[in-house]
N, C-alpha and C positions, 0 to 999 in steps of 0.2 A: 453810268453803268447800272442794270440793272439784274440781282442775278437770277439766273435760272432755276426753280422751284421744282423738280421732278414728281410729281404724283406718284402713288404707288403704281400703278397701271403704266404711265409713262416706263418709269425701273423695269417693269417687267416683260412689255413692248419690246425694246431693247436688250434684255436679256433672251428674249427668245431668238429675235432676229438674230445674234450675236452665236445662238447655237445653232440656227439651221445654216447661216455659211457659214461658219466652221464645219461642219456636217457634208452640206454639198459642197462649198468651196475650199477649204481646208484650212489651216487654222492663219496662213500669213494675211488672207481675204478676213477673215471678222477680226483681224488685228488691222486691220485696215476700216474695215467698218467701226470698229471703237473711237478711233482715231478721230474719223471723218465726223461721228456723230458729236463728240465732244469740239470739236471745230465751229460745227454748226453752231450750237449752245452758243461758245465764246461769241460769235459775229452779231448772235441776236442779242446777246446780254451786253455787249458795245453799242448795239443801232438796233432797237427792239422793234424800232419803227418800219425795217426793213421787210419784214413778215409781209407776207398775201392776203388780203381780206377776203381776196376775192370768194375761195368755197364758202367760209362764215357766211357771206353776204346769200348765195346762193342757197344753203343748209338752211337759215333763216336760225342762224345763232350768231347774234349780234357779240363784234370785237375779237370773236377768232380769229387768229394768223396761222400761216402756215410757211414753214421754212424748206425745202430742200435739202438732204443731205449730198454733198455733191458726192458723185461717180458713184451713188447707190438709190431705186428709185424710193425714198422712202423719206417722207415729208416729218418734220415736227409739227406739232399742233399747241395752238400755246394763247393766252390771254394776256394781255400787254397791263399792267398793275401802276400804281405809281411809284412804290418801292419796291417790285420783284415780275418776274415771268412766271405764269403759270404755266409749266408744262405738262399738259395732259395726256396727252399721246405720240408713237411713234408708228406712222401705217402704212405698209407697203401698198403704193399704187396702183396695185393691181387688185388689192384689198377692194371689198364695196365699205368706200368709205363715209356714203353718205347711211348708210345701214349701221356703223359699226359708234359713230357720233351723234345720231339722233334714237337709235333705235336700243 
């Protein structure tokens, strides 16, 4: 196991998503969202290796991963360490995410 390192930017990622459905979807949806994204964390901090390289590979940021938080479109982003996860970001899909991690 490997645990999960939040960035300050990560924390805050998530603290935003977490107000705007509360906002538009109302508060039992981002208590649902907390849930899901603390879920996610756990699966990657059990199986780090499970992450996507795929965008990394394509952004041309070698060793990025990316995890899904399930039933919300909004990926973790994270570097695989030998004792911890870097977790950098939380980005909605819809996000320009290749603007938001290289630019």
């Amino acid at each position: 196991m490997k645990p999960a390192i939040l960035r300050p930017q990560a924390k805050c990622d998530r603290q935003v998503e977490v107000r705007c459905y509360r906002k538009d979807a109302g508060t039992e949806v981002a208590v649902r969202l907390v849930v899901a994204t603390n879920v996610a964390l756990g699966k990657l901090e059990l199986e780090p290796g499970i992450g996507s390289p795929t965008l990394g590979k394509d952004l041309g940021i070698p060793y990025l991963r990316t995890w899904r938080v399930t039933g919300f479109p909004l990926p973790w982003f994270c570097f695989k360490h030998d004792d911890h996860l870097d977790v950098v970001r939380l980005v909605g899909e819809r996000q320009d995410i290749a603007t938001i991690l290289t630019g």
